[in-house]
C-alpha atoms as a printed R data frame, in Angstrom:
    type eleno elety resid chain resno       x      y       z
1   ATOM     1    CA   UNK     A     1   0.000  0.000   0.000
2   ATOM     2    CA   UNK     A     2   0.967  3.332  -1.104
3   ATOM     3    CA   UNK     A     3   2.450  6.078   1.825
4   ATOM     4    CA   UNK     A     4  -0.895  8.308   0.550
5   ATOM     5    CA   UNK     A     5  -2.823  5.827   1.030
6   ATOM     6    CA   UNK     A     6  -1.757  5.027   4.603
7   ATOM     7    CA   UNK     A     7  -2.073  8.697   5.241
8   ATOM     8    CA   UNK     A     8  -5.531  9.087   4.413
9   ATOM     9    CA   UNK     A     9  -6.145  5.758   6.306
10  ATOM    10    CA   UNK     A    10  -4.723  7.051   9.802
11  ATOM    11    CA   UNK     A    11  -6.274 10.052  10.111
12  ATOM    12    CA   UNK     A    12  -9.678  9.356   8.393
13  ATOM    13    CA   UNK     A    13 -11.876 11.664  10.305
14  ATOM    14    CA   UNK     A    14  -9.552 14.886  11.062
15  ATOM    15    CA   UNK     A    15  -8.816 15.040   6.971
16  ATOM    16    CA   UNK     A    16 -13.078 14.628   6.615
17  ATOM    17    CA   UNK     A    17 -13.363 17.371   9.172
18  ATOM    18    CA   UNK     A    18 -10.559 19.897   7.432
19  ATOM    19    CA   UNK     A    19 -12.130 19.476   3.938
20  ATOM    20    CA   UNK     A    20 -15.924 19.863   5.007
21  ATOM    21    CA   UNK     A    21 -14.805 23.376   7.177
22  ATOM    22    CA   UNK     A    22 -12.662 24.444   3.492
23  ATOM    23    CA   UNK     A    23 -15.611 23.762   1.482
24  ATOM    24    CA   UNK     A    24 -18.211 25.749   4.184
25  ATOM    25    CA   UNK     A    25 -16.295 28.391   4.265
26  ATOM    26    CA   UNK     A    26 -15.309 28.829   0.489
27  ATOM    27    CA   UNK     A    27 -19.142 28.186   0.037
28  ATOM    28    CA   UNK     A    28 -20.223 30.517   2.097
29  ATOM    29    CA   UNK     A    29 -17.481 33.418   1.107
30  ATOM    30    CA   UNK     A    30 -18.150 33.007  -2.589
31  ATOM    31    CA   UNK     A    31 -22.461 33.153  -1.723
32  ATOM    32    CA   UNK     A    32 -21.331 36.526   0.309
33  ATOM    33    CA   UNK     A    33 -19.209 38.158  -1.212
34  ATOM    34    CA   UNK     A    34 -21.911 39.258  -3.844
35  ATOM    35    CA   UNK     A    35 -23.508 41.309  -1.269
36  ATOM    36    CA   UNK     A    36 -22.453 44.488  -0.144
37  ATOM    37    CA   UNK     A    37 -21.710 44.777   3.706
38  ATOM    38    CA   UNK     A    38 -24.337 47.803   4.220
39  ATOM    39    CA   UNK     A    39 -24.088 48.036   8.177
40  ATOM    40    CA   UNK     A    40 -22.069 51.288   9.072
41  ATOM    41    CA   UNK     A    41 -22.270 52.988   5.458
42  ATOM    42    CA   UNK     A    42 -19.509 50.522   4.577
43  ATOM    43    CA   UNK     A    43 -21.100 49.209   1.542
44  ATOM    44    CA   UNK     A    44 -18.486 51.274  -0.550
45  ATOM    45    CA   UNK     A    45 -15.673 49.518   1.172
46  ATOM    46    CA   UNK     A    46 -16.355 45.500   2.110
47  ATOM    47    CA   UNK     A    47 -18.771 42.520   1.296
48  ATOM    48    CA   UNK     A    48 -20.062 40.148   3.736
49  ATOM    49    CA   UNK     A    49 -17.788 37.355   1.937
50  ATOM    50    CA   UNK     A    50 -14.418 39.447   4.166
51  ATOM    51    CA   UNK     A    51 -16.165 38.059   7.654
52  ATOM    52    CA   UNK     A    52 -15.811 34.305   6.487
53  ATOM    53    CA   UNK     A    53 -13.458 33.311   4.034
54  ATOM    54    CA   UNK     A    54 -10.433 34.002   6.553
55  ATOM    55    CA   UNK     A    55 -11.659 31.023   8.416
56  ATOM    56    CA   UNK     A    56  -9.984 28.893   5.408
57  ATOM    57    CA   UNK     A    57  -6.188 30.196   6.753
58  ATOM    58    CA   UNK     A    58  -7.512 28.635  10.192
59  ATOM    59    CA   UNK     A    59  -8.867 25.450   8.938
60  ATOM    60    CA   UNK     A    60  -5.629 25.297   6.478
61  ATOM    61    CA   UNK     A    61  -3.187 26.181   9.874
62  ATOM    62    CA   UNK     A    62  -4.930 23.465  11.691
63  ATOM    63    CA   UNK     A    63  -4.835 20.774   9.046
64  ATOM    64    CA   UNK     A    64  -1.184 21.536   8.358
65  ATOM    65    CA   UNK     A    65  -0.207 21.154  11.767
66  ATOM    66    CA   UNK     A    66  -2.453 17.814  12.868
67  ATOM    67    CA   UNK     A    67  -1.854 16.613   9.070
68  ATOM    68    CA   UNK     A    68   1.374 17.566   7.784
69  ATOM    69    CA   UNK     A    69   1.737 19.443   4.959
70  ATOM    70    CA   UNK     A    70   1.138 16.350   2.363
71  ATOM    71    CA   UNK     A    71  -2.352 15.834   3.729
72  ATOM    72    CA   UNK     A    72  -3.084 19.444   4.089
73  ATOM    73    CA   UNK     A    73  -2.245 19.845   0.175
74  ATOM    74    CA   UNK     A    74  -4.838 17.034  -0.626
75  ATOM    75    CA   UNK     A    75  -7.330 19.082   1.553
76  ATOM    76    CA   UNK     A    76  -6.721 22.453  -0.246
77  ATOM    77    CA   UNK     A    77  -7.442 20.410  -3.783
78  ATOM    78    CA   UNK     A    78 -10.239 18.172  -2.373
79  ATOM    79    CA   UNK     A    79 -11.661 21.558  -1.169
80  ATOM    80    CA   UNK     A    80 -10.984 23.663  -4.366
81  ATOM    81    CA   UNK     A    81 -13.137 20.615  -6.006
82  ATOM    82    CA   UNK     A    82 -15.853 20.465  -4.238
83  ATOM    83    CA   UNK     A    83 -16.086 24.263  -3.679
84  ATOM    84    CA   UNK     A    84 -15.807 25.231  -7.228
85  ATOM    85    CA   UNK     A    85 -18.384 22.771  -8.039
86  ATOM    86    CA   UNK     A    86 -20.923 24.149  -5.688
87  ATOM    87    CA   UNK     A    87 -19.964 27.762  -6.022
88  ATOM    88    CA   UNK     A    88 -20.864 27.278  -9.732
89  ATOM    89    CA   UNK     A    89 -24.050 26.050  -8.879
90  ATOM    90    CA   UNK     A    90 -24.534 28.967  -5.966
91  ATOM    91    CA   UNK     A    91 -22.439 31.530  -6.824
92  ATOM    92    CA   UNK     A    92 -21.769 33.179 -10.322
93  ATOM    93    CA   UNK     A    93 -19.792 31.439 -12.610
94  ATOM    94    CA   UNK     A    94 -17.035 34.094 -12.775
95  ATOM    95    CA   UNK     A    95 -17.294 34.252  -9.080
96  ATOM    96    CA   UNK     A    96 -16.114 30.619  -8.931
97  ATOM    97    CA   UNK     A    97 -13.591 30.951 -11.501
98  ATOM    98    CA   UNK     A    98 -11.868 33.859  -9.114
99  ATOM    99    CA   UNK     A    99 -12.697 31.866  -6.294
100 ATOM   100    CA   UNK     A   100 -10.914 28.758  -7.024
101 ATOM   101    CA   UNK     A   101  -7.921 30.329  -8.482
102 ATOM   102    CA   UNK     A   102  -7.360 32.520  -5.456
103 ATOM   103    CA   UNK     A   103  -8.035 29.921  -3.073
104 ATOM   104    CA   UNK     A   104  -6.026 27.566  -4.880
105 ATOM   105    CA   UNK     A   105  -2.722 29.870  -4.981
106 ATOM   106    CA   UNK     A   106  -3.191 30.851  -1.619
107 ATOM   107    CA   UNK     A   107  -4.100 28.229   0.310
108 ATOM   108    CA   UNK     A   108  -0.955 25.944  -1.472
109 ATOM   109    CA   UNK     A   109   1.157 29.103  -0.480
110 ATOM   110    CA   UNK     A   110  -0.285 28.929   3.061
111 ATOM   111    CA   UNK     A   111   0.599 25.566   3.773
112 ATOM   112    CA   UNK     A   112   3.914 26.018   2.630
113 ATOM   113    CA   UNK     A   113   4.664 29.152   4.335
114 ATOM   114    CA   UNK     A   114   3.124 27.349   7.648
115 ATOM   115    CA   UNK     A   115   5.322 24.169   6.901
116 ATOM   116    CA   UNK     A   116   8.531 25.972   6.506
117 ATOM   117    CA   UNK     A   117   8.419 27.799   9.588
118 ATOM   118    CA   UNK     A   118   6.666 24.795  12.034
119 ATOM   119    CA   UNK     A   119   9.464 25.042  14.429
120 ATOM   120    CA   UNK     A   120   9.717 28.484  15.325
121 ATOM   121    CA   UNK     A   121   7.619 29.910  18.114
122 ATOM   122    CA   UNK     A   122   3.685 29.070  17.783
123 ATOM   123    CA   UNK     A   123   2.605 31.909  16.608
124 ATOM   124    CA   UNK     A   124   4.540 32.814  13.718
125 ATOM   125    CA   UNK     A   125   3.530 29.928  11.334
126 ATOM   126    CA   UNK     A   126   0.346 31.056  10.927
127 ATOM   127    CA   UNK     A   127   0.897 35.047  10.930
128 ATOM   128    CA   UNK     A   128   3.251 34.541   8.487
129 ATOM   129    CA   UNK     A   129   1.431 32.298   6.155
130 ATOM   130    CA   UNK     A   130  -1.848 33.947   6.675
131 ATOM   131    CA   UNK     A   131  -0.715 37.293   5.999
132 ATOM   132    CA   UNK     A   132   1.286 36.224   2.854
133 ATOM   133    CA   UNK     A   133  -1.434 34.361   1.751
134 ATOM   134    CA   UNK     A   134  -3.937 36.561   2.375
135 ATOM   135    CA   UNK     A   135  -2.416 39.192   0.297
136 ATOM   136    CA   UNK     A   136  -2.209 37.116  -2.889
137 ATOM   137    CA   UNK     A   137  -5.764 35.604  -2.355
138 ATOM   138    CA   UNK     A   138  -6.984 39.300  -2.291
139 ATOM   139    CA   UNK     A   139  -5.283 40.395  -4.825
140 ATOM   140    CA   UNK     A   140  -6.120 37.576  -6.975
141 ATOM   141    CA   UNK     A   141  -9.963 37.072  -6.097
142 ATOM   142    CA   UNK     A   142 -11.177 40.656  -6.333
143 ATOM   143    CA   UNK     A   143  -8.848 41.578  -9.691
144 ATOM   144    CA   UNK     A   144 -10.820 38.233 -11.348
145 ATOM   145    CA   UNK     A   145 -14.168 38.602  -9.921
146 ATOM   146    CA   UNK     A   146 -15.114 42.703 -10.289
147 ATOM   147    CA   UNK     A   147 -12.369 43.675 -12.584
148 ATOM   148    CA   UNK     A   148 -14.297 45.905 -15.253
149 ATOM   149    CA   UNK     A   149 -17.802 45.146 -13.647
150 ATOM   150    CA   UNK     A   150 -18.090 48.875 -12.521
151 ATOM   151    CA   UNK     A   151 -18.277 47.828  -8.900
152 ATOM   152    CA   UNK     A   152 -15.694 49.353  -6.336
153 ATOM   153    CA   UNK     A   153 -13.923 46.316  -6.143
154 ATOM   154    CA   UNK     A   154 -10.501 48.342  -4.989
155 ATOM   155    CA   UNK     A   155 -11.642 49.601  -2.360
156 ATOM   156    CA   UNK     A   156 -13.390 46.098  -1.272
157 ATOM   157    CA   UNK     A   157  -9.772 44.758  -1.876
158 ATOM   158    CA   UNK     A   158  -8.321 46.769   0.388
159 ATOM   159    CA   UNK     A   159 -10.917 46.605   2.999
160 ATOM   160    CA   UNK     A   160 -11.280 42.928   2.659
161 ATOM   161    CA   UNK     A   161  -7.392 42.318   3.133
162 ATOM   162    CA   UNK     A   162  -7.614 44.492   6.660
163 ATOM   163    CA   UNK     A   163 -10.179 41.934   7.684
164 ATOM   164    CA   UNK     A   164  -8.735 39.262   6.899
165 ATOM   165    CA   UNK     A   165  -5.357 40.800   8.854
166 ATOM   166    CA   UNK     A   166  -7.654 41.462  11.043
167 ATOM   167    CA   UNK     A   167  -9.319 38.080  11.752
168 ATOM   168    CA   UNK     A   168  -6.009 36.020  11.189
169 ATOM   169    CA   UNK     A   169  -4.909 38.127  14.869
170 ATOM   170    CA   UNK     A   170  -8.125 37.294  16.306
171 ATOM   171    CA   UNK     A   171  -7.788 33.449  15.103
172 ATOM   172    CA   UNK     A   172  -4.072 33.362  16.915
173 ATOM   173    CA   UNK     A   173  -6.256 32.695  20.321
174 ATOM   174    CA   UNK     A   174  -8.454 29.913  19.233
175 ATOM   175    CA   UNK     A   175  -5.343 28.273  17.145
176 ATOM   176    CA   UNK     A   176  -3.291 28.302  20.532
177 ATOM   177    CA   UNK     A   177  -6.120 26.953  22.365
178 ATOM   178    CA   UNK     A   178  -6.951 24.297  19.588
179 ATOM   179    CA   UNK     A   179  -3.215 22.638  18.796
180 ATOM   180    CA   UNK     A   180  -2.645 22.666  22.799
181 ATOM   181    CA   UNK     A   181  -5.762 19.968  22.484
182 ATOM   182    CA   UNK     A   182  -4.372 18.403  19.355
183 ATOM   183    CA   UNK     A   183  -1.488 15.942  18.483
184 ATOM   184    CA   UNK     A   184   0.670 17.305  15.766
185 ATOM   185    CA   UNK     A   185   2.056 15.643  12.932
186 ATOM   186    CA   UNK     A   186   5.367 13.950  13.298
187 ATOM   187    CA   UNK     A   187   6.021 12.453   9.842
188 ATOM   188    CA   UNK     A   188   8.992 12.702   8.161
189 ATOM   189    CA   UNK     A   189   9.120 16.287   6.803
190 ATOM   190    CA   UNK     A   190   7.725 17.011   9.799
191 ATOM   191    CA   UNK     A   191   9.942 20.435  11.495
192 ATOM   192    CA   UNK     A   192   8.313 20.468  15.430
């Protein structure tokens, strides 16, 4: 039997887990990002789609860590499947194009940003990697999806990138609290 195979044998229901949480949250960013966040006047500035999507560099931290970052790669293209298939059927086509793209570039960075730096202090994997990441999702999403639509979709860009600075902070608390419950992965590229 195959080393992949064995690795999607031994950790059966964690690798479930981290896809299903990718595939909400893509799912639920691409559904919301088509809607202006109105509360506050901001309309001009964000969509709805900034509060969840940033989730995905939590899920993808997790994963890497419990996973490794072999596994955590096959959830990042497991979840660009199944959430470009049902943002097409959801979401606007072009929507899931600039979707999948994004989250495809960035999420592969993320785990290798995260895996490169596992043994420095707990913290700084995923800073780093989310706020690396986060950029080029940004960048790449919002240029695909609005680009010559006539919507302010530099200004969401830029707004949506603070947030998602913004949440990957907040998400440092639950991520301590989470991998202090969790084993990590001690394969053989395995850093910590």
């Amino acid at each position: 039997m195959s080393t992949r195979k064995l690795l999607l044998i031994s950790e059966p229901r964690a690798f479930a887990l981290a896809v299903f949480c990718m595939c909400g949250c893509v799912l639920a960013a691409n559904i919301l990002v088509q809607f202006p966040f109105t509360p506050f006047g901001l309309e001009e500035f964000l969509t709805w789609g900034a509060f969840t999507y940033p989730v995905t560099f939590l899920v993808n931290d997790l994963a890497n860590r419990r996973l490794g970052l072999g596994r955590t790669r096959m959830v990042v293209y497991t979840g660009f499947a199944l959430a470009v298939l049902l943002s097409a059927l959801l979401a606007t086509p072009r929507i899931a194009f600039a979707s999948g793209t994004a989250f495809l570039a960035s999420q592969l960075l993320d785990a290798t940003v995260f895996d490169r730096l596992r043994r420095r202090a707990w913290w700084m994997p995923p800073l780093a990697s989310g706020f690396i990441s986060a950029a080029l999702d940004t960048v790449v999403f919002f240029s695909l999806a609005f680009a010559a639509t006539g919507l302010p979709w530099q200004s969401w860009a830029l707004c949506d990138y603070g947030v998602k600075l913004g949440m990957i902070l907040v998400f440092l608390g639950p991520y301590r609290m989470l991998i202090d419950r969790m084993p990590a992965w001690q394969g053989p590229t395995a850093r910590a």
